[in-house]
Structure formats: C-alpha cells, structure tokens
N, CA, C and O atoms as a DFTB+ gen file, in Angstrom:
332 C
 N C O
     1  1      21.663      21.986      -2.842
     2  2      20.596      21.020      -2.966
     3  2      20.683      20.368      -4.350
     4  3      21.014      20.937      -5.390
     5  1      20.390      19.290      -4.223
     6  2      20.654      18.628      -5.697
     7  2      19.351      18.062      -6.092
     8  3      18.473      17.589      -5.371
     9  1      19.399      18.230      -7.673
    10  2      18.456      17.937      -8.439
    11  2      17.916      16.849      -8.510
    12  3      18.898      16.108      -8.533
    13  1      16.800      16.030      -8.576
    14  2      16.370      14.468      -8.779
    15  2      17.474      13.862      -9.567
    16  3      18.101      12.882      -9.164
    17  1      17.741      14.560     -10.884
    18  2      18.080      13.557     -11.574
    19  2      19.436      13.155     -11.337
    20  3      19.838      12.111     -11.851
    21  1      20.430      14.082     -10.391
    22  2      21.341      14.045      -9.808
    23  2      21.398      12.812      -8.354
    24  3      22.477      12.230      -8.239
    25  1      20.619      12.559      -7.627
    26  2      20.190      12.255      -7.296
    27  2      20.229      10.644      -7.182
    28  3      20.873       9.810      -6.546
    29  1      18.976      10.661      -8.346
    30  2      18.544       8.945      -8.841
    31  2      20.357       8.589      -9.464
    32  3      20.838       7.598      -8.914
    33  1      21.003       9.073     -10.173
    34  2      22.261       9.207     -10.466
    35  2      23.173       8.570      -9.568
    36  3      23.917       7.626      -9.836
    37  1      23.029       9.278      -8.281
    38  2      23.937       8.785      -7.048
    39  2      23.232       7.608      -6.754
    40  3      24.052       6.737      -6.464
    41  1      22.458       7.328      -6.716
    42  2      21.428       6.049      -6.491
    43  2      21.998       5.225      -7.376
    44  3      22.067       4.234      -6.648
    45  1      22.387       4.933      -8.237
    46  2      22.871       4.195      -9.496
    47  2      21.333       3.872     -10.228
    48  3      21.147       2.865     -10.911
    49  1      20.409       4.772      -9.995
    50  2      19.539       4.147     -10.797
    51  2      19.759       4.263     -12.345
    52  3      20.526       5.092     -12.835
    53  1      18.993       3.327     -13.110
    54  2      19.050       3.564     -14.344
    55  2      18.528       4.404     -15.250
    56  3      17.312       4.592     -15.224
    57  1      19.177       4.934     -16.023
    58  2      18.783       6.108     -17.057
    59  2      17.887       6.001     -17.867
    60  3      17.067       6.807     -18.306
    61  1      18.143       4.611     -18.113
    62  2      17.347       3.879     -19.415
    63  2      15.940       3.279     -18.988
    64  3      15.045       2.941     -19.763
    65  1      15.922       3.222     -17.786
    66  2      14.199       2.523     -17.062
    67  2      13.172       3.079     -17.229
    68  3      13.075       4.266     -16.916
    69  1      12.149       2.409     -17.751
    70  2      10.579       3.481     -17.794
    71  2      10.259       4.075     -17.214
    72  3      10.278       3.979     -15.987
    73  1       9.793       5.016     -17.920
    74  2       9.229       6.688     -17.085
    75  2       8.507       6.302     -16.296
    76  3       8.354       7.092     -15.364
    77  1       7.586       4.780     -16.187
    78  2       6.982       4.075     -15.295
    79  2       7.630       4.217     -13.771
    80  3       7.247       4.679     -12.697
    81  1       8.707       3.625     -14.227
    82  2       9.619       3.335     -13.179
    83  2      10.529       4.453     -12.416
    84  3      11.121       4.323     -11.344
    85  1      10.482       5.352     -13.098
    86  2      11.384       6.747     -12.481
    87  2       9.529       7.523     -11.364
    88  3       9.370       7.939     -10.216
    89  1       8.694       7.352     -12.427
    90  2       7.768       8.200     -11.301
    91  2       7.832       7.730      -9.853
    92  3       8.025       8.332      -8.797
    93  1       7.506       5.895     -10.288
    94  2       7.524       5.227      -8.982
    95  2       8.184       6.116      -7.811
    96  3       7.872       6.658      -6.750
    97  1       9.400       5.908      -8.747
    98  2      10.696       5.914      -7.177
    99  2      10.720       7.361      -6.899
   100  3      11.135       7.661      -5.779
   101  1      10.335       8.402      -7.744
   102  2       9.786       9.752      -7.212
   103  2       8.980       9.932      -5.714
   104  3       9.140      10.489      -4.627
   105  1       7.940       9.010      -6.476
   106  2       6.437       9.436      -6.187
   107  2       7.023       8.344      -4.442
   108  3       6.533       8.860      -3.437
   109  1       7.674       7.406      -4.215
   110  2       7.962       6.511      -2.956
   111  2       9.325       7.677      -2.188
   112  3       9.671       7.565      -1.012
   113  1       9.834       8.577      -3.019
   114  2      10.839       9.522      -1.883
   115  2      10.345      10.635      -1.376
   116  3      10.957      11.308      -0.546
   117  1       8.585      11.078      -2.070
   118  2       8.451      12.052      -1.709
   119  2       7.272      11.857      -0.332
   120  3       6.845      12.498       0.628
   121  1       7.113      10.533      -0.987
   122  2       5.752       9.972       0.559
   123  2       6.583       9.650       1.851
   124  3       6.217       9.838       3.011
   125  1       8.012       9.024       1.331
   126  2       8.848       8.719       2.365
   127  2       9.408       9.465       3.179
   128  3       9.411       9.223       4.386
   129  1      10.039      10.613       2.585
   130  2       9.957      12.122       3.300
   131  2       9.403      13.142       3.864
   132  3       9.889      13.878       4.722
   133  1       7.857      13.204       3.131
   134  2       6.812      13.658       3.352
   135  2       5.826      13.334       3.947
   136  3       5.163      13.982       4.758
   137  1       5.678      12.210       3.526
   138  2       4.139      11.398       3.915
   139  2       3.085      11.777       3.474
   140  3       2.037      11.366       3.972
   141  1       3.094      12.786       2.277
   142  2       2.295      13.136       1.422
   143  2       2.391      12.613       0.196
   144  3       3.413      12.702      -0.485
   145  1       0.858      11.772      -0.330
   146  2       0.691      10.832      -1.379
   147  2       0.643      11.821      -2.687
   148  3       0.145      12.923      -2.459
   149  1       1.034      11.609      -3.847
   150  2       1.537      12.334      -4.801
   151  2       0.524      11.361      -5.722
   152  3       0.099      10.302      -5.260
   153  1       0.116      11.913      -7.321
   154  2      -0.520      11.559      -7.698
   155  2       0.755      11.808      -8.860
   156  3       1.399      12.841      -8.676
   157  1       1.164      10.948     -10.033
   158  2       2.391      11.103     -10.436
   159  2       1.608      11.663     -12.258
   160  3       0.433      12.027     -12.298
   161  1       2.306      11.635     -13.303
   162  2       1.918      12.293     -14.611
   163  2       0.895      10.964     -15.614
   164  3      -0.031      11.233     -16.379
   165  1       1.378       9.709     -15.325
   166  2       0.975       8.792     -15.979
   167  2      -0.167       8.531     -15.284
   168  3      -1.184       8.190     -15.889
   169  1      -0.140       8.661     -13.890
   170  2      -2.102       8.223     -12.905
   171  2      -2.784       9.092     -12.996
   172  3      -3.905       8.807     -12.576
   173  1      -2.660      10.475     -13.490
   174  2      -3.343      11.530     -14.005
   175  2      -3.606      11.350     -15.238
   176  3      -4.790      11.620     -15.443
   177  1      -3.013      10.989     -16.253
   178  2      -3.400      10.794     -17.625
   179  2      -4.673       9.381     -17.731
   180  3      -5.651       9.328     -18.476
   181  1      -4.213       8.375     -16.721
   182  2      -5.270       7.215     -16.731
   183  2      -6.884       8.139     -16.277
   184  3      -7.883       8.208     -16.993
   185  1      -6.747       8.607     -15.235
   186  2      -7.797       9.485     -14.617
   187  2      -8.136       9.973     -15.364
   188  3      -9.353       9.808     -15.443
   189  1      -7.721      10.653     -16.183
   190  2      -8.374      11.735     -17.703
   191  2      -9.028      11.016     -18.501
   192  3     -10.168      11.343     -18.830
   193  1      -8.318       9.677     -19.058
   194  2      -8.321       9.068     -20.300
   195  2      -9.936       8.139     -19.631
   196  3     -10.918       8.120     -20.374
   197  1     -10.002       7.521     -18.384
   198  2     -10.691       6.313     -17.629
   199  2     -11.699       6.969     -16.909
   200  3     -11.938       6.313     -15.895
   201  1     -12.407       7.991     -16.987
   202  2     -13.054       8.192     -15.524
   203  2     -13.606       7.870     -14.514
   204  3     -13.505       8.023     -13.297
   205  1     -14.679       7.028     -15.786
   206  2     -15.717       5.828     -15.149
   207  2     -14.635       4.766     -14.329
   208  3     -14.904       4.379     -13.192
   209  1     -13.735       4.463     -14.839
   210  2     -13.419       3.169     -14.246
   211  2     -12.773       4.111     -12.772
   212  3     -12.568       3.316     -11.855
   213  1     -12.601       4.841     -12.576
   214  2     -11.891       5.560     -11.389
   215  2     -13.261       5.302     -10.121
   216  3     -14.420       4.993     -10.396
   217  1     -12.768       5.506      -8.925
   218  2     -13.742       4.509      -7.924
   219  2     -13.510       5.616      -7.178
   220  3     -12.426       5.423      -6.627
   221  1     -14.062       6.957      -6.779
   222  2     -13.995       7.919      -5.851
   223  2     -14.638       7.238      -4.132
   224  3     -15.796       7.060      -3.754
   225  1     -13.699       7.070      -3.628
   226  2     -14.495       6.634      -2.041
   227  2     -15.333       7.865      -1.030
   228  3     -14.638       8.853      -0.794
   229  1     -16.169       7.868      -0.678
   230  2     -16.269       8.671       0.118
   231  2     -16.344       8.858       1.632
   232  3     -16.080      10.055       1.743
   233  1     -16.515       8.462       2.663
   234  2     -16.059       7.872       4.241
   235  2     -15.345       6.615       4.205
   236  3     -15.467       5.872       3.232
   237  1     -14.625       6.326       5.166
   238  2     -14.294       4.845       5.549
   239  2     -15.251       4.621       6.174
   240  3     -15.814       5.387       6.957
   241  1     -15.634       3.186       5.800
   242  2     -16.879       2.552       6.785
   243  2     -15.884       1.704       7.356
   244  3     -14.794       1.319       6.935
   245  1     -16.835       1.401       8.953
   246  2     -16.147       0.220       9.979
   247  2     -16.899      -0.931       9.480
   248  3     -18.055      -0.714       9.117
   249  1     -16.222      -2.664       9.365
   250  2     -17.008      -3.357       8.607
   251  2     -16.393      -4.080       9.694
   252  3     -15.242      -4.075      10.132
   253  1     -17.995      -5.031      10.197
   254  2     -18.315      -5.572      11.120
   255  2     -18.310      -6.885      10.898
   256  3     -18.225      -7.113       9.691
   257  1     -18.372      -7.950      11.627
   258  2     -18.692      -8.947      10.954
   259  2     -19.517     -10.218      11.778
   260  3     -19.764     -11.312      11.268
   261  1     -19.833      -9.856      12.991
   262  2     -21.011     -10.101      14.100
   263  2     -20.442     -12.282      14.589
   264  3     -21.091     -13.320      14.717
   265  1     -18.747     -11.860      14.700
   266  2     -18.320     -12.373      15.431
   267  2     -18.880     -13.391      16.832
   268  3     -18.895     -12.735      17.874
   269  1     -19.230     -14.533      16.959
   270  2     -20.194     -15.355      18.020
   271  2     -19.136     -15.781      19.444
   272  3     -19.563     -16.928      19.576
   273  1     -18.518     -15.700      20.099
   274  2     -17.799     -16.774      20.847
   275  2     -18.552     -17.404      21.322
   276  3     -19.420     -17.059      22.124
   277  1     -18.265     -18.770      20.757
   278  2     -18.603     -20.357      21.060
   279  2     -17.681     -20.787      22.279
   280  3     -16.459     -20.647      22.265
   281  1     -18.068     -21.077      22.847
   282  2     -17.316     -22.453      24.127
   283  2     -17.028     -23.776      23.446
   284  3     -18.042     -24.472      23.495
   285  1     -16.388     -24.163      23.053
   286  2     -15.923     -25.683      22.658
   287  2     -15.160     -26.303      23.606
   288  3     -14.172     -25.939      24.244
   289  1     -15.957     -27.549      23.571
   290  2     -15.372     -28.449      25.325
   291  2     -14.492     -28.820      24.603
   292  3     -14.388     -29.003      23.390
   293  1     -13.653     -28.952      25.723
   294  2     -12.182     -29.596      25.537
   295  2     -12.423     -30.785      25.679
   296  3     -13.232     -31.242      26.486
   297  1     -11.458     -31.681      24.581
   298  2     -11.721     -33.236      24.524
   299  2     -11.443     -33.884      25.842
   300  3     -10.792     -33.198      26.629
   301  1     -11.796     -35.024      26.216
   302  2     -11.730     -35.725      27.731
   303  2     -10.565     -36.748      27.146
   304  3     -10.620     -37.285      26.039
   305  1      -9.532     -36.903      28.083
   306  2      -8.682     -37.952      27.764
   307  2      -8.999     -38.470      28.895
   308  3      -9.513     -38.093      29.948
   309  1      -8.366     -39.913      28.221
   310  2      -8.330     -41.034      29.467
   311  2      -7.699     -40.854      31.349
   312  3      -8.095     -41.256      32.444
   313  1      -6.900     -40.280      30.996
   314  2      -5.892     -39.616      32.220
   315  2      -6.318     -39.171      33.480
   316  3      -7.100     -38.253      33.726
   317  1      -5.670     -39.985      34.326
   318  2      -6.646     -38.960      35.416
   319  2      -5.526     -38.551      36.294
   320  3      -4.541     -39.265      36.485
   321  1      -5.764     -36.962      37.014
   322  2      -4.221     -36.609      37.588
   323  2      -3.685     -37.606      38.944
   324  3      -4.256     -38.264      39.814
   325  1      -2.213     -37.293      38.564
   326  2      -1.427     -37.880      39.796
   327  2      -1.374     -36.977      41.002
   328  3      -1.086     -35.802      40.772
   329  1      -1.598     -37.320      42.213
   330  2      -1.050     -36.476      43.484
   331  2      -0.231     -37.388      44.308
   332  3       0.302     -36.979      45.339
C-alpha cells in the first residue's frame, strides 16, 4: 500500500503547491472513495479561530414556494385549417 505522498507523486502533483491545495486533493480522494466528508487541518483551525461566523444547520427544511398554474390562451392566428 502506498503512502499519500507517494501517491500525489505518481499523480505528478506538485511538491511545491499550498498546503491549501494538497488538503484539497486529500480531502476530494477520500470523499471519492469513501463518500465520507472529511473536515481537513486548515477548516478546523478557521472553526477554532471563527466560531461565531461558523453557521451550524440543524434539519433540512423543504422550501416551498406556492407555485399557481395559470392557463394562458394561446394566441389566435389568422389561419384556418385545411381539409
């Protein structure tokens, strides 16, 4: 089994790219494999540092929007059919 950094390596990713950018592509192979959302070292430090600004949801609400269907006449052309 090989290591990430072995890995991103075979990937040709870059060595030199922000730690920004290495969590990313972590944090997108392990949801992609998994399908489990990962919370990476830098969105934990914002969470620590931000709290207030952090937005905890609690249910999904269904959002409605009370939709009418209207009948709109179809325009009358001049035409009248051939038989």
């Amino acid at each position: 089994m090989k290591k990430i950094d072995q890995l991103m390596q075979d990937l040709g990713f870059n060595k030199n790219a922000p730690d920004s950018v290495k969590e990313a592509f972590i944090k997108h192979l392990i949801k992609a494999s998994t399908g489990v959302n990962v919370i990476t070292p830098s969105e934990k430090r914002e969470i620590e540092e931000n709290p207030t600004r952090i937005v905890q949801f609690k249910t999904p609400q269904q959002l409605s929007f009370g939709f009418v269907e209207e009948e709109i006449p179809k325009p009358k052309t001049g035409k009248k059919a051939v038989s």
